[in-house]
C-alpha positions, 0 to 999 in steps of 0.5 A, a space after each residue: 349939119 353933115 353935108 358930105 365933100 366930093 372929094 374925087 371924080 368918076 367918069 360915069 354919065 350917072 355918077 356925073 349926073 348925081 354929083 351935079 344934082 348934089 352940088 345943085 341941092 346942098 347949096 339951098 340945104 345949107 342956107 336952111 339947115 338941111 341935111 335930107 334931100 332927093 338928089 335924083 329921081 329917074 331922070 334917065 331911063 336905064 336908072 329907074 331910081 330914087 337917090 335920096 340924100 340923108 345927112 351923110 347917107 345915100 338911100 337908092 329906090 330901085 323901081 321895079 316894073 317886073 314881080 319880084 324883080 331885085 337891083 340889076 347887079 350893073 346898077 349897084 356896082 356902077 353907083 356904089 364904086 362911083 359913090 365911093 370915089 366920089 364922096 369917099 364914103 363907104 358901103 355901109 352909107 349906101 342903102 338900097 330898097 325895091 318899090 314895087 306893087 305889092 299886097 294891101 299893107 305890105 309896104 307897112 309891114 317892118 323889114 328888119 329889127 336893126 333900130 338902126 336910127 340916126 338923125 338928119 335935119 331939115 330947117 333946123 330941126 331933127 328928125 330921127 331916121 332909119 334906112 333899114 327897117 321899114 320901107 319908109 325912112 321917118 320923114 317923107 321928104 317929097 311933104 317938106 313944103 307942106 309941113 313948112 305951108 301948115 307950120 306957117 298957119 300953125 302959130 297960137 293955135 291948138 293942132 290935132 295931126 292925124 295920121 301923125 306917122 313920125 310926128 313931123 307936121 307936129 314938130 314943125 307947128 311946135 317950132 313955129 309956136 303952136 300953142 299945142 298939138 296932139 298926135 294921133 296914129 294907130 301904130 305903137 312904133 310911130 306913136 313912139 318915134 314921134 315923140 321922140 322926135 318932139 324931145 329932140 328938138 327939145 318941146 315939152 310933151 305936156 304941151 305936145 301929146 301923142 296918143 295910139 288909136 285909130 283915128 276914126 275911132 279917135 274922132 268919135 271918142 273926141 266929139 263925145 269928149 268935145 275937144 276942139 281945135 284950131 287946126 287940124 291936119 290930116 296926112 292919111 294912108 292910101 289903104 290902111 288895115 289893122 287888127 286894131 281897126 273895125 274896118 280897112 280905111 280907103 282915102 278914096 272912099 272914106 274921105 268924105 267922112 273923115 273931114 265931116 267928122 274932123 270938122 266938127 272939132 273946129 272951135 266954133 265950126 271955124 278953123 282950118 283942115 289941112 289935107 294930104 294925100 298920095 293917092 294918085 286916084 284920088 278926087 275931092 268928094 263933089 259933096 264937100 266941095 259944095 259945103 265946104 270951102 277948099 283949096 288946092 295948093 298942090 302945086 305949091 308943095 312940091 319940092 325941088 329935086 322932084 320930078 314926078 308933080 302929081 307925087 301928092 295933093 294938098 287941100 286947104 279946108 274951111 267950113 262955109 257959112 252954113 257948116 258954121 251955123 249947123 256946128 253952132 246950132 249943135 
């Protein structure tokens, strides 16, 4: 595990500010095998940022507040001359990205062709990253606690993840000794950084599929083919739209059907949904609160080094007695 040595001091309140979270949060990193870690997260206000640590890299996400307003030229040199000084790394190990508001989809879209990949862990497992081409980086790390919450349910049984992005949820259920899990994700690219991910921590894709189709289509091609499962995990985009797509998916509008139709893949109307979210508009349906059993252990989930607890929202969900005895029926 690459964890980096300071191996200088500057005198800048930021720089200072970011070597003491760093020595705060390698301790708990090393004990776990874990090399991607947040550092920082807009703690003061002349740097509204994210410094995300990714073993022996440093990812800086600029919040911008104004249309297409880029990195204030005072911020990056005070963090790359401190970083370098610091840590003795080079520029090439800083990255930096603007999170702004943007157009539907814009934050899907691929941002340069450098397949730049390298590998980081996280409780001993490896995961492939890229700092460069997408906005996102391969493993959100603000879900550690939720994958290692649904991992802990996940023995001896069979997993479906939906939504499966880069396959992470599945790697940790395979570790934690799955019988066997089938991703499913609509975009080619992630369909095939997830099963890469899954041979790298060496698991046998007989036993961990991946499949590229829209999920909502997947469903209904699964309840006519009566697949079942134990579990089923469901990490779903805010918004998504898609060429491969009928229509644009909403959470906040189509989260209702999505875990009905989920649902009926339970073996024996039984089994667990664990759902996730990051949309901070969302509310749980007030009809599937009454017909299902649901649990928020949002709370729970969210990592240290996070400032912001409402960065995401987590559901346990189990078919009460008369969603058991409607799936039995049928």
């Amino acid at each position: 595990m690459k964890i980096i040595e300071i191996k200088g001091e500057y005198g800048h309140p930021f720089i200072n500010r970011l070597v003491k979270n760093y020595k705060h949060y390698r301790k708990s990193a090393r004990r776990t095998d874990t090399d991607c870690f947040r550092i920082y997260d807009r703690d003061i206000p002349e740097f509204p940022l994210t410094a995300d640590y990714y073993a022996g890299k440093f990812l800086f996400q600029y919040y911008s507040k104004v249309p297409d307003e880029e990195v204030p030229g005072e911020i990056t040199v005070i963090v790359s001359e401190g970083l370098k000084a610091v840590f003795g790394i080079s520029d090439d190990d800083i990255f930096w990205k603007v999170r702004k508001k943007r157009a539907l989809l814009e934050q899907y879209e691929k941002m340069s062709e450098s397949r730049d990949y390298f590998t980081g862990k996280e409780n001993g497992m490896s995961f492939f990253i890229n700092l460069k081409d997408y906005i996102d980086t391969g493993i959100f790390l603000d879900h550690r606690p939720a994958r290692e919450t649904a991992a802990t349910m996940s023995g001896g049984k069979t997993v479906l993840n939906l939504y499966s992005y880069t396959g992470s949820f599945s790697v940790y259920c395979a570790k934690a000794g799955a019988e066997s899990t089938l991703s499913v994700d609509m975009s080619n690219t992630y369909t095939e950084w997830a099963a890469e991910n899954m041979k790298l921590n060496g698991f046998d894709l007989k036993d961990h599929q991946f499949i590229r189709e829209d999920c909502m289509k997947f469903l209904d091609r699964a309840a006519k083919e009566r697949l079942k499962f134990d579990m089923i995990i469901i990490d779903p985009p805010t918004i998504s739209r898609s060429k491969k797509m009928d229509e644009m998916f909403d959470v906040n509008k189509d989260h209702p059907e999505l875990i009905r139709r989920s649902a009926k893949l339970l073996k024996g109307g039984r089994g667990l949904i664990f759902f996730s979210t990051n949309s901070r508009k969302f509310k749980m349906d007030e009809q599937l609160v009454s017909d299902f059993e649901i649990q928020d252990i949002s709370s729970r989930t969210i990592p240290d080094g996070f400032r912001d607890k409402k960065i995401h929202k987590v559901y346990l969900i189990k078919p009460n007695t008369k969603e058991i005895r409607n799936e039995e029926r049928s």
